[in-house]
N, CA, C and O atoms as a MOPAC input file, in Angstrom:
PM7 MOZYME 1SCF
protein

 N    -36.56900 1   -85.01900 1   -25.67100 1
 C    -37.90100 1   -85.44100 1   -25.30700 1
 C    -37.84100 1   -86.02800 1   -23.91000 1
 O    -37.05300 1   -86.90400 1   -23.55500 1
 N    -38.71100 1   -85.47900 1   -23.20000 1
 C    -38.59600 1   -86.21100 1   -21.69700 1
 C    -39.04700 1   -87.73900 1   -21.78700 1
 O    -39.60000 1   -88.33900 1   -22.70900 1
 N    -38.70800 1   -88.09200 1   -20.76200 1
 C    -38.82700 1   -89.70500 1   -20.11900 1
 C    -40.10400 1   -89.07100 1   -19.46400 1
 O    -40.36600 1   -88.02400 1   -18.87300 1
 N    -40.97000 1   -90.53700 1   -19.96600 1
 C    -42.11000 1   -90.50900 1   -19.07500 1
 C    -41.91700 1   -91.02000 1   -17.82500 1
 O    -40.86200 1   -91.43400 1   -17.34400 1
 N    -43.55300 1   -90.94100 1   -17.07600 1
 C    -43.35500 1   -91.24200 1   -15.74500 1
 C    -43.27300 1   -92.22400 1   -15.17100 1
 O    -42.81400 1   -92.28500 1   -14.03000 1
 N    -43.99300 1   -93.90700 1   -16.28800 1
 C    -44.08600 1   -94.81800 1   -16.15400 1
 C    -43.50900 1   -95.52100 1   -16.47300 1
 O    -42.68000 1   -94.88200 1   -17.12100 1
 N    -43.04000 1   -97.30200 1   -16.59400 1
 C    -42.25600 1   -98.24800 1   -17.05700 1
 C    -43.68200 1   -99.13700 1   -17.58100 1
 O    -44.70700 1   -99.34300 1   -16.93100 1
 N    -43.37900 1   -99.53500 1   -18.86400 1
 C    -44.27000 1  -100.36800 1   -19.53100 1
 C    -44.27300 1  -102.11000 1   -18.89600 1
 O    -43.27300 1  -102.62600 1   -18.39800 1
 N    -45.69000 1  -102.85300 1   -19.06300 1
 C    -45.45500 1  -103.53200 1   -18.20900 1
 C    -44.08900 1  -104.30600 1   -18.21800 1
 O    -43.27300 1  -103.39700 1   -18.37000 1
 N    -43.43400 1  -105.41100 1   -18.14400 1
 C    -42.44300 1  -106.51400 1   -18.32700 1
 C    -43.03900 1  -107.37300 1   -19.26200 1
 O    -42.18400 1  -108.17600 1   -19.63300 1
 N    -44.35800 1  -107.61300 1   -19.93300 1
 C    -44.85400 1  -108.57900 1   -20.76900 1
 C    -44.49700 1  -107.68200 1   -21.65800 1
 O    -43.86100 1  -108.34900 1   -22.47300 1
 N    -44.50100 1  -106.58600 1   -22.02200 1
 C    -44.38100 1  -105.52800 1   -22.68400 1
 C    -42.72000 1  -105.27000 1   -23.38900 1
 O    -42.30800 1  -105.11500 1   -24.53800 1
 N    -42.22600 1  -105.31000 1   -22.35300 1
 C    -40.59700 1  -105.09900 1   -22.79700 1
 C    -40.11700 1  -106.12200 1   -23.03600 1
 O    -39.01100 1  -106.15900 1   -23.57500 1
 N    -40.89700 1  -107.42400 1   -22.66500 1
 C    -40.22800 1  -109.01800 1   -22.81500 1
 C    -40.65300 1  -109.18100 1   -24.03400 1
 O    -39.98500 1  -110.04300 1   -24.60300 1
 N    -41.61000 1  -108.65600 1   -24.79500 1
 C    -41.97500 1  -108.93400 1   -26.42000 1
 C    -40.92900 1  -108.00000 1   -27.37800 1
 O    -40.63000 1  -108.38300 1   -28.50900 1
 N    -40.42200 1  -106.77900 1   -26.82700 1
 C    -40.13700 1  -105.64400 1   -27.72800 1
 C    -38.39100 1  -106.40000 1   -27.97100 1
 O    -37.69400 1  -106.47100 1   -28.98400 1
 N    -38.13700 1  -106.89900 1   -26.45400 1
 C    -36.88600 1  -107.27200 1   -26.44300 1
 C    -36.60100 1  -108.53800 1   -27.03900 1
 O    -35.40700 1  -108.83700 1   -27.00100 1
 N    -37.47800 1  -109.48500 1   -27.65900 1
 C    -37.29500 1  -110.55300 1   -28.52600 1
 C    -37.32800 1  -110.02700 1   -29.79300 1
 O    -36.40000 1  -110.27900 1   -30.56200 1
 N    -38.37500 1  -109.24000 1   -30.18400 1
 C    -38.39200 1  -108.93200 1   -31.39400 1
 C    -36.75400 1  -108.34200 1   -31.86500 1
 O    -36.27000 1  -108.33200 1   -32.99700 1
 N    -36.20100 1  -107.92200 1   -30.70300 1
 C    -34.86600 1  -107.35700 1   -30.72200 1
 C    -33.96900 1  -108.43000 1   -30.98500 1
 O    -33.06900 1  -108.30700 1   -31.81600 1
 N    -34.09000 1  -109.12100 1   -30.55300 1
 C    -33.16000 1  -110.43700 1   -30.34500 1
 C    -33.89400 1  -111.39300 1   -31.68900 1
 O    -33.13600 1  -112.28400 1   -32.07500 1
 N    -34.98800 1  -111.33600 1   -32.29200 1
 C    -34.95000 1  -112.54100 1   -33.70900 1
 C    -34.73900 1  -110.92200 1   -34.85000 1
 O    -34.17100 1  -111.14200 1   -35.91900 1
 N    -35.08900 1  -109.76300 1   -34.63900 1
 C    -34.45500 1  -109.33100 1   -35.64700 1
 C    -32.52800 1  -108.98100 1   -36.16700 1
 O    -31.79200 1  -109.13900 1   -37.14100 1
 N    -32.47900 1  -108.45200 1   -34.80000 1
 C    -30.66200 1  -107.83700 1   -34.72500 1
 C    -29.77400 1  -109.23900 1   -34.27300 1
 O    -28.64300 1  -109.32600 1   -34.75000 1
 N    -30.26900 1  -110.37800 1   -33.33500 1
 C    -29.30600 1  -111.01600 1   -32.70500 1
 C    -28.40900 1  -110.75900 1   -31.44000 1
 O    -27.40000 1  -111.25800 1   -30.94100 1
 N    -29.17100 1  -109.85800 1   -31.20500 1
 C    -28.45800 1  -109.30600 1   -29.80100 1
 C    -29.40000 1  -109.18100 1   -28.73700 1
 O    -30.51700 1  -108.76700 1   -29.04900 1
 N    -29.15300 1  -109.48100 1   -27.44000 1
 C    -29.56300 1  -109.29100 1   -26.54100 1
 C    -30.07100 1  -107.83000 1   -26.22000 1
 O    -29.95900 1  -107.11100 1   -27.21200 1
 N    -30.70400 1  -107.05300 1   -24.89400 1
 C    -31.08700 1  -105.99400 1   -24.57800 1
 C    -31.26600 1  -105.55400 1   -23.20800 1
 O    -31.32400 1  -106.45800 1   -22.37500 1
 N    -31.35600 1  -104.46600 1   -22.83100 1
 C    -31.34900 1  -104.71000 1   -21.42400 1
 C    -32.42000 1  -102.78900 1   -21.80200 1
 O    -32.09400 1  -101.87300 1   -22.55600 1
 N    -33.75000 1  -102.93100 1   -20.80700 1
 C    -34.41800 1  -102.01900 1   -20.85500 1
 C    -33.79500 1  -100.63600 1   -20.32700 1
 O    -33.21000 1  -100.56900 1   -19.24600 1
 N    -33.95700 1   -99.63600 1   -21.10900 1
 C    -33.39400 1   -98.25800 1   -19.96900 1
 C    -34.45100 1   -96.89400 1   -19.83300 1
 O    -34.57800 1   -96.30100 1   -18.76200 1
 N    -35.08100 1   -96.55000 1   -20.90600 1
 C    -36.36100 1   -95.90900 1   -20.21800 1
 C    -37.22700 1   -96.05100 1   -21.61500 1
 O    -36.97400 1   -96.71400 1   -22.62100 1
 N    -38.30800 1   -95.21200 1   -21.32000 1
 C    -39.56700 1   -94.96900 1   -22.20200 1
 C    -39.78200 1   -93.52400 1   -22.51300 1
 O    -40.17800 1   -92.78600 1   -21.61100 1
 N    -39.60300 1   -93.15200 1   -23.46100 1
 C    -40.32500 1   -91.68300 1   -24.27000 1
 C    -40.66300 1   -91.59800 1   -24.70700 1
 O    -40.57700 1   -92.21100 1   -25.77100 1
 N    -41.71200 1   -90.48200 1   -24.36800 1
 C    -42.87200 1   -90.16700 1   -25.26200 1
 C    -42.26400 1   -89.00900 1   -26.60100 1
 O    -41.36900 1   -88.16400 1   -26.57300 1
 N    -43.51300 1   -89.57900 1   -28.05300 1
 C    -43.12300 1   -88.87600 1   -28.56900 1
 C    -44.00500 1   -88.48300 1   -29.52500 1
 O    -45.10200 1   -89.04300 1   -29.51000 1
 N    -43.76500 1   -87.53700 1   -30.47400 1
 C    -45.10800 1   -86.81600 1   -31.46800 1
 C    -44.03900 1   -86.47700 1   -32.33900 1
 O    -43.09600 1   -85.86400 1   -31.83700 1
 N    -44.00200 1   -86.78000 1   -33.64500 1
 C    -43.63700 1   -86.68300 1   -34.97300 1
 C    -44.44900 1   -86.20600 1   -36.07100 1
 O    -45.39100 1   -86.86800 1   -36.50800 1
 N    -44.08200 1   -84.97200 1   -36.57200 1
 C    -44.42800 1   -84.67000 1   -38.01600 1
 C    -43.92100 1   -84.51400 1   -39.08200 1
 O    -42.70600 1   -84.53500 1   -38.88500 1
 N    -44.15700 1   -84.34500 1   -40.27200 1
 C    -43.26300 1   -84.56300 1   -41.81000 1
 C    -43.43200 1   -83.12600 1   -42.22400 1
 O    -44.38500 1   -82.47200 1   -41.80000 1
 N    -42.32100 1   -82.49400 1   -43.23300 1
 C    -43.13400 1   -80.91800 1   -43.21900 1
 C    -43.65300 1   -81.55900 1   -44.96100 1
 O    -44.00100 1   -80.74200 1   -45.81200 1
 N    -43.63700 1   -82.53400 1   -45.15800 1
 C    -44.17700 1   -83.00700 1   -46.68500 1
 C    -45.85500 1   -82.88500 1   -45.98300 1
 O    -46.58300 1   -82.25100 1   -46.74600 1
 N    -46.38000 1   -83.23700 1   -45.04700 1
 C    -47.93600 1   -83.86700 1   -44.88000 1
 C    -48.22000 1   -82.52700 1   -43.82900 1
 O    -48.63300 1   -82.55800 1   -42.67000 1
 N    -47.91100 1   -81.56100 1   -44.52000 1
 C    -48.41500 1   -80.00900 1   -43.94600 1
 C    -48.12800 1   -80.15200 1   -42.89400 1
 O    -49.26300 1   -79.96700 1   -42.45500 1
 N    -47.39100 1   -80.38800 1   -41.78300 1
 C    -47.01200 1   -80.41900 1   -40.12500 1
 C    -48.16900 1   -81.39200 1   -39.39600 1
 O    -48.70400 1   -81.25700 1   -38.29500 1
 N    -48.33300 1   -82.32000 1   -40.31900 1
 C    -49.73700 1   -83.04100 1   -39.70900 1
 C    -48.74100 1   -84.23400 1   -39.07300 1
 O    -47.81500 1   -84.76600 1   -39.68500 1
 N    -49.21400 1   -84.56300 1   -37.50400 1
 C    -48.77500 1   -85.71100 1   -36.89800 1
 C    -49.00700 1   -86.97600 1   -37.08800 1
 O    -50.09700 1   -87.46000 1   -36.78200 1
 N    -47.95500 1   -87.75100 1   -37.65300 1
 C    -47.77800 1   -89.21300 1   -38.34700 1
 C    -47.75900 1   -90.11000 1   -37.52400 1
 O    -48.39200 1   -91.12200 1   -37.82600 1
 N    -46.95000 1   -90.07800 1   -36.03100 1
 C    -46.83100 1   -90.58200 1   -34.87200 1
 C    -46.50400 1   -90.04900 1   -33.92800 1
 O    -45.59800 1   -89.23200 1   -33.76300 1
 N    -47.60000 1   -90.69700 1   -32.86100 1
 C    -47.88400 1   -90.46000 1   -31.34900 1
 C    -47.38000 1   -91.37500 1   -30.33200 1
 O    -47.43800 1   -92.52200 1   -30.77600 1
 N    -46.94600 1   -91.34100 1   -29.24000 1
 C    -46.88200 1   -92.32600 1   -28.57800 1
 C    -45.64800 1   -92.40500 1   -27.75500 1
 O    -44.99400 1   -91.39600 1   -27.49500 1
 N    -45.23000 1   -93.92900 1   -27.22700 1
 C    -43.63000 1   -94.21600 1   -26.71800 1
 C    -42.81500 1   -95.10600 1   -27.18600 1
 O    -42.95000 1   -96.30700 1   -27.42200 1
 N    -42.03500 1   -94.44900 1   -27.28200 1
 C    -40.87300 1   -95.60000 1   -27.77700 1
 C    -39.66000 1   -96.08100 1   -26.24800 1
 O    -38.98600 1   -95.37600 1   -25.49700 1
 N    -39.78100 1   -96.98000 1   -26.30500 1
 C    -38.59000 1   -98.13300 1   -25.50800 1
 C    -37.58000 1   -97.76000 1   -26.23000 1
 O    -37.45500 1   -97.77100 1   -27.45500 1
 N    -36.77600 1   -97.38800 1   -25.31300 1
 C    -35.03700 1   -97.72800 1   -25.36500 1
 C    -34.68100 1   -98.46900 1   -25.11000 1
 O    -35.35000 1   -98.98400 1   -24.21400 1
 N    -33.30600 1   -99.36000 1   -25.54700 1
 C    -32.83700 1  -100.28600 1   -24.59300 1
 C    -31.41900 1  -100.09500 1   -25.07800 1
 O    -31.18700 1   -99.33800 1   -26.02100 1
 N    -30.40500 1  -100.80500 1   -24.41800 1
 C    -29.44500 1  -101.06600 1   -24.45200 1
 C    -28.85100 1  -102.52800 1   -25.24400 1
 O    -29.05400 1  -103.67200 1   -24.83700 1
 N    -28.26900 1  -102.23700 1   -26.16200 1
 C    -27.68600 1  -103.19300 1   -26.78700 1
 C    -26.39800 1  -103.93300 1   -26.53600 1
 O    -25.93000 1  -104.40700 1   -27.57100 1
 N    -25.70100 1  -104.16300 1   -25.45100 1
 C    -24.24000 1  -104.59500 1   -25.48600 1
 C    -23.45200 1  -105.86800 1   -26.47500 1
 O    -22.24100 1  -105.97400 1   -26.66700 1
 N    -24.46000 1  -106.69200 1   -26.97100 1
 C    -23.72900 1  -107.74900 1   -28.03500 1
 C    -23.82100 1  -107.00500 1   -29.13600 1
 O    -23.28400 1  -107.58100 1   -30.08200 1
 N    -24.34600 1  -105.80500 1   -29.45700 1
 C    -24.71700 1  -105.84900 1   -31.06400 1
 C    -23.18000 1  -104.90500 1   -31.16200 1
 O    -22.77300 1  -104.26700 1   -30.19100 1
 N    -22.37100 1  -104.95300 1   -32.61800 1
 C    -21.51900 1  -105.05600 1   -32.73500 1
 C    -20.82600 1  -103.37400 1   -33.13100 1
 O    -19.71400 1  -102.89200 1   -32.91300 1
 N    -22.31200 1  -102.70500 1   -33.93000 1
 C    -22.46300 1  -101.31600 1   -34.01700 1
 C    -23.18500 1  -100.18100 1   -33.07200 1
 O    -22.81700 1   -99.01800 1   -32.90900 1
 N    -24.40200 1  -100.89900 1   -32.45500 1
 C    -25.19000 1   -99.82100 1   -31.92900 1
 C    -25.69700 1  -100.32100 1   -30.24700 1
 O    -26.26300 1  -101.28000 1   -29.72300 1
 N    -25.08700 1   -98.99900 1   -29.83000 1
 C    -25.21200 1   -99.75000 1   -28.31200 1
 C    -26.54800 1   -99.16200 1   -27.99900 1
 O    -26.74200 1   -99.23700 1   -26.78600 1
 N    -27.73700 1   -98.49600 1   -28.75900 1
 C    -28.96800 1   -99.32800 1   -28.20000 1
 C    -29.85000 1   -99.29100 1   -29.27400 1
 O    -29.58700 1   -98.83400 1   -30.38600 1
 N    -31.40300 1  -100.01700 1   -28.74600 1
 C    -32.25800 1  -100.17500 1   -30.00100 1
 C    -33.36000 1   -98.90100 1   -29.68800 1
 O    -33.31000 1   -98.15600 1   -28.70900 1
 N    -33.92900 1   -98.87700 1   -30.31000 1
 C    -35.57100 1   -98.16700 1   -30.53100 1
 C    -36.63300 1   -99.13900 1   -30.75200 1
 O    -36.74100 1   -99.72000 1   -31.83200 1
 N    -37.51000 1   -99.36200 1   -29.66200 1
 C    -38.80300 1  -100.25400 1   -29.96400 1
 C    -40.12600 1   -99.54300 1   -29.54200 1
 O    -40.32900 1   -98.61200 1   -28.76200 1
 N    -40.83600 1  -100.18300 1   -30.20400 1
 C    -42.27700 1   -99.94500 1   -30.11300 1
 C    -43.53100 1  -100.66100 1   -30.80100 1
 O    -43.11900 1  -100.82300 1   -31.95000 1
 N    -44.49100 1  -101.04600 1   -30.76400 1
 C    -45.37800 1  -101.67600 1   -31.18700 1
 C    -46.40000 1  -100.53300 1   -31.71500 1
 O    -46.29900 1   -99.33000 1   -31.47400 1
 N    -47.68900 1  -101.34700 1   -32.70700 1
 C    -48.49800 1  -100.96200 1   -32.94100 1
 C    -49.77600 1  -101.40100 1   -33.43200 1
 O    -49.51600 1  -101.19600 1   -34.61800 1
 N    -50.57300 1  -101.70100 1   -33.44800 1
 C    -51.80600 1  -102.27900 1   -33.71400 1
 C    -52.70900 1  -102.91200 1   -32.65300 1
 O    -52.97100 1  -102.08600 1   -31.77900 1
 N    -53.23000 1  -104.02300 1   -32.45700 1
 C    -53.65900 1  -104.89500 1   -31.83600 1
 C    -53.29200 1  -105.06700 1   -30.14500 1
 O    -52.17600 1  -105.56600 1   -29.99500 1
 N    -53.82400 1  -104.83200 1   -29.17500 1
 C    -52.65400 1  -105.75800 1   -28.49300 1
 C    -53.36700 1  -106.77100 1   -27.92400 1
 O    -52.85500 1  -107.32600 1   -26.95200 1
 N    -54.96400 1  -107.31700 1   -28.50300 1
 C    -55.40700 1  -108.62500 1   -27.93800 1
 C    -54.33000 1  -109.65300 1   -28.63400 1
 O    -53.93400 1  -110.50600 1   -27.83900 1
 N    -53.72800 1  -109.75500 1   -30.06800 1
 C    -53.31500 1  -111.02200 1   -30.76600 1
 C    -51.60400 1  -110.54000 1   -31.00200 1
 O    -51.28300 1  -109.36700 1   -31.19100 1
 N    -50.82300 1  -111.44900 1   -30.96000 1
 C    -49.16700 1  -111.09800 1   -31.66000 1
 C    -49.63100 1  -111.16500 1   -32.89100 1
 O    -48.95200 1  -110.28100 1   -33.41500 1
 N    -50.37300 1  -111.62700 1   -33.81000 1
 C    -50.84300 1  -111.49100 1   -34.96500 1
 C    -50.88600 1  -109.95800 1   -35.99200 1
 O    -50.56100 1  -109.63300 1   -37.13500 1
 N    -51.51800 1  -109.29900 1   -34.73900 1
 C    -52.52700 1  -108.24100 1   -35.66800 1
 C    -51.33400 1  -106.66800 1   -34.62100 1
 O    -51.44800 1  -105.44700 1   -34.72300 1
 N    -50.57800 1  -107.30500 1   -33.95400 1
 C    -49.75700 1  -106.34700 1   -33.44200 1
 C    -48.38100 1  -106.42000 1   -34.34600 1
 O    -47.84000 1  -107.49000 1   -34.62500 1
 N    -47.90700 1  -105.16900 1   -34.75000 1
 C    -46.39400 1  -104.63600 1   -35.21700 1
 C    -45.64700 1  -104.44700 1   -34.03400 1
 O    -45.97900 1  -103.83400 1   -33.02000 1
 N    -44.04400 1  -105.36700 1   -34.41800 1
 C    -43.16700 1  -104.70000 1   -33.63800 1
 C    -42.45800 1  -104.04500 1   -34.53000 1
 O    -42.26800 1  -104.51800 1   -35.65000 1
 N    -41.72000 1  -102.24900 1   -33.95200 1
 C    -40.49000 1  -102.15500 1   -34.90600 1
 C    -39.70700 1  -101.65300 1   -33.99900 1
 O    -39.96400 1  -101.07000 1   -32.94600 1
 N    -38.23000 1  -102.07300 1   -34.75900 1
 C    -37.05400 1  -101.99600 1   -33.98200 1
 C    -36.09000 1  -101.49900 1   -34.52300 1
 O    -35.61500 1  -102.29700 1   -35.33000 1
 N    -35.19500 1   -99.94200 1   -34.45900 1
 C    -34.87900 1   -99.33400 1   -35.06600 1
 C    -33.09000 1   -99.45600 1   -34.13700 1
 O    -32.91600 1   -99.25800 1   -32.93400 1
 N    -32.56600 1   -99.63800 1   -34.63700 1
 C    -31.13900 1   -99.59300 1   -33.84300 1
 C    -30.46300 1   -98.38100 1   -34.18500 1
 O    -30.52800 1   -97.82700 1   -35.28200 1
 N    -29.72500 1   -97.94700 1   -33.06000 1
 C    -28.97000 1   -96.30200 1   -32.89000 1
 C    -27.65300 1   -96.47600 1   -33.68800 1
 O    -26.57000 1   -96.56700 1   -33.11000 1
 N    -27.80200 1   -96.52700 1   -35.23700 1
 C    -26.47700 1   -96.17100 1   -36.12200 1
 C    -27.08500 1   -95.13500 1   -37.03100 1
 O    -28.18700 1   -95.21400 1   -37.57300 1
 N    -26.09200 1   -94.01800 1   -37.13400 1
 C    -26.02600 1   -92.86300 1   -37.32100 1
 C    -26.75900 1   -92.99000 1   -39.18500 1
 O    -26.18600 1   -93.58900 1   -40.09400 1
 N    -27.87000 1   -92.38000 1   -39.29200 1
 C    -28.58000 1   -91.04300 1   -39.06500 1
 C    -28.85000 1   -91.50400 1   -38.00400 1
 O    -28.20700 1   -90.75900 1   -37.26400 1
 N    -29.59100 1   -92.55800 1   -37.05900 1
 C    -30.46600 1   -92.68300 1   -36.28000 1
 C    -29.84000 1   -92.51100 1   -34.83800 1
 O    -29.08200 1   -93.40300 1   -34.45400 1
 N    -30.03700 1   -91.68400 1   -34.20000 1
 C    -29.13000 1   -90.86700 1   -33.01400 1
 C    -30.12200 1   -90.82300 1   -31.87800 1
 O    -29.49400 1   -90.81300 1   -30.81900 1
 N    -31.50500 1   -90.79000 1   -31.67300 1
 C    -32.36200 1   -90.53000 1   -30.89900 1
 C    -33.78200 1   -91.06200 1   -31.34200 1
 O    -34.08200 1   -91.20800 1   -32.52700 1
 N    -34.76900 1   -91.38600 1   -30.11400 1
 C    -36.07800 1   -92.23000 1   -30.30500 1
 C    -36.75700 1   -91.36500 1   -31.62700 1
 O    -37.29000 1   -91.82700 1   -32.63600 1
 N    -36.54000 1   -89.97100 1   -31.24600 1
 C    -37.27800 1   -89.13300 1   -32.51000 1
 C    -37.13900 1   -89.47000 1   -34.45700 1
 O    -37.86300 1   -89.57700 1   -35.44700 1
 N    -35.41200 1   -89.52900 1   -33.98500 1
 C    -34.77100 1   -90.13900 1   -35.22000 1
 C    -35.41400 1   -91.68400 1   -35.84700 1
 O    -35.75600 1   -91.89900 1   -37.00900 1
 N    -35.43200 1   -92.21000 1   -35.21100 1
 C    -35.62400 1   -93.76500 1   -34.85200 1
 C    -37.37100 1   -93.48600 1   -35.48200 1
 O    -37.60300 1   -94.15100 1   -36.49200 1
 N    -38.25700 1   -92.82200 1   -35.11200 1
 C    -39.39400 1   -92.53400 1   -35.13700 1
 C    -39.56300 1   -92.11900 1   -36.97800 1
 O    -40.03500 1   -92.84700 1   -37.85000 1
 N    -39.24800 1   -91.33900 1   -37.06000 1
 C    -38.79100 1   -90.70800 1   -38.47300 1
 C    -38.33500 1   -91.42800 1   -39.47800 1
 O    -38.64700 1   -91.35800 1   -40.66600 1
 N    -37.02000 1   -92.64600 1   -38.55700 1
 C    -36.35800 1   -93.38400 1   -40.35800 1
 C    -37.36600 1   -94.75600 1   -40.01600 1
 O    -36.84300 1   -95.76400 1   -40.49000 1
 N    -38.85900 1   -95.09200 1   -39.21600 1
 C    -39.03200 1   -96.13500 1   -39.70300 1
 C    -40.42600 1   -95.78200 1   -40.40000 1
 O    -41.09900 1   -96.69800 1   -40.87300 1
 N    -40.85600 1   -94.47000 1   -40.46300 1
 C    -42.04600 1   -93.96100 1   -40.95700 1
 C    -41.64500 1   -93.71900 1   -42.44100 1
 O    -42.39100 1   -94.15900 1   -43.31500 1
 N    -40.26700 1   -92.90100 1   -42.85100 1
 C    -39.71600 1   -92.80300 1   -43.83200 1
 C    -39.27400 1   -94.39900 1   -44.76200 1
 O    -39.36600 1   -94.53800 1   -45.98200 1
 N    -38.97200 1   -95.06900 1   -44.12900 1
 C    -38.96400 1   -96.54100 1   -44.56900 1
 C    -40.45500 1   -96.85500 1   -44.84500 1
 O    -40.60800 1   -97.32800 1   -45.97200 1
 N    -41.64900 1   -96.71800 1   -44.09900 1
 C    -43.08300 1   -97.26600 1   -44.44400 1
 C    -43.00500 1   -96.35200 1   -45.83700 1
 O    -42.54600 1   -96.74700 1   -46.90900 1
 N    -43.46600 1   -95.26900 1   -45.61100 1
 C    -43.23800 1   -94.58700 1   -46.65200 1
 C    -42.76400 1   -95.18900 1   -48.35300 1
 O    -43.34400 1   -95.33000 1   -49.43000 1
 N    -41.42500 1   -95.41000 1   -47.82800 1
 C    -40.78900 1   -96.23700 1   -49.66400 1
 C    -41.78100 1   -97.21100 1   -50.04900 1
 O    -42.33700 1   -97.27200 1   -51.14500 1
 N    -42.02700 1   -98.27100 1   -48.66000 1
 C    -42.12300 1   -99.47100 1   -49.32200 1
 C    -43.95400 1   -99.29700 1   -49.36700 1
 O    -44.53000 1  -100.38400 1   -49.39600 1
 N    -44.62600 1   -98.38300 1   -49.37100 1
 C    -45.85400 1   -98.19900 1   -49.62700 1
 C    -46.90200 1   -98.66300 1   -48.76300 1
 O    -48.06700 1   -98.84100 1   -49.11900 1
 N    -46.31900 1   -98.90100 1   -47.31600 1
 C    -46.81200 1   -99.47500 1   -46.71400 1
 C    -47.50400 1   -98.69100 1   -45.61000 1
 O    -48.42000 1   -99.08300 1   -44.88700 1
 N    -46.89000 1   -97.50200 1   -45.61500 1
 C    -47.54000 1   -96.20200 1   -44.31800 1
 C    -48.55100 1   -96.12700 1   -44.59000 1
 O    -48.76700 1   -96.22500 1   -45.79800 1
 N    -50.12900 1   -95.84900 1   -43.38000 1
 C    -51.53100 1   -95.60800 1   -43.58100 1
 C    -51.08400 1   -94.55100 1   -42.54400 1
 O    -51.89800 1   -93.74700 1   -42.09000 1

């Protein structure tokens, strides 16, 4: 999947990268943004998620040298906005992957709309 053309703001990567740091415990260091479009072949090839996911680089974390972030909902309140943060240990190999095992996770826990 290509790298987009833009860098999200720094208020932007400074939220994705805490959420990184109170979920995993590790620090992050930003490295690009891709765009991406995901479908399930369970929901007839219908697209589940749109959008970009943040990469970053993980160097303290002990397995995966980087994460997968992205938000969703809201972005007037931290309230009514989702962060999720998917770290690169194998299945999860790429933003697409990353995209897939946290939709497949909504999924179990009954929580995907």
């Amino acid at each position: 999947m290509p790298k987009t053309n833009s860098t999200p703001p720094d208020e932007y990567i400074a939220r994705l990268q805490n959420a990184i740091r109170q979920l995993n415990g590790c620090g992050s260091k930003y490295l690009k943004t891709v765009a991406i479009s995901e479908s399930f072949q369970g929901f007839q090839g219908q697209i589940l998620s749109e959008g970009e996911v943040v990469v970053f680089e993980t160097p303290d974390h002990p397995q995966a040298k980087r994460a997968y972030a992205w938000s969703y909902g809201s972005t007037d309140s931290d309230k009514e906005t989702r962060y999720v943060v998917v770290l690169e240990i194998p299945p999860v190999t790429s933003p697409q992957t990353a995209v897939k095992a946290a939709i497949a996770a909504q999924i179990l826990e009954g929580s995907f709309s």
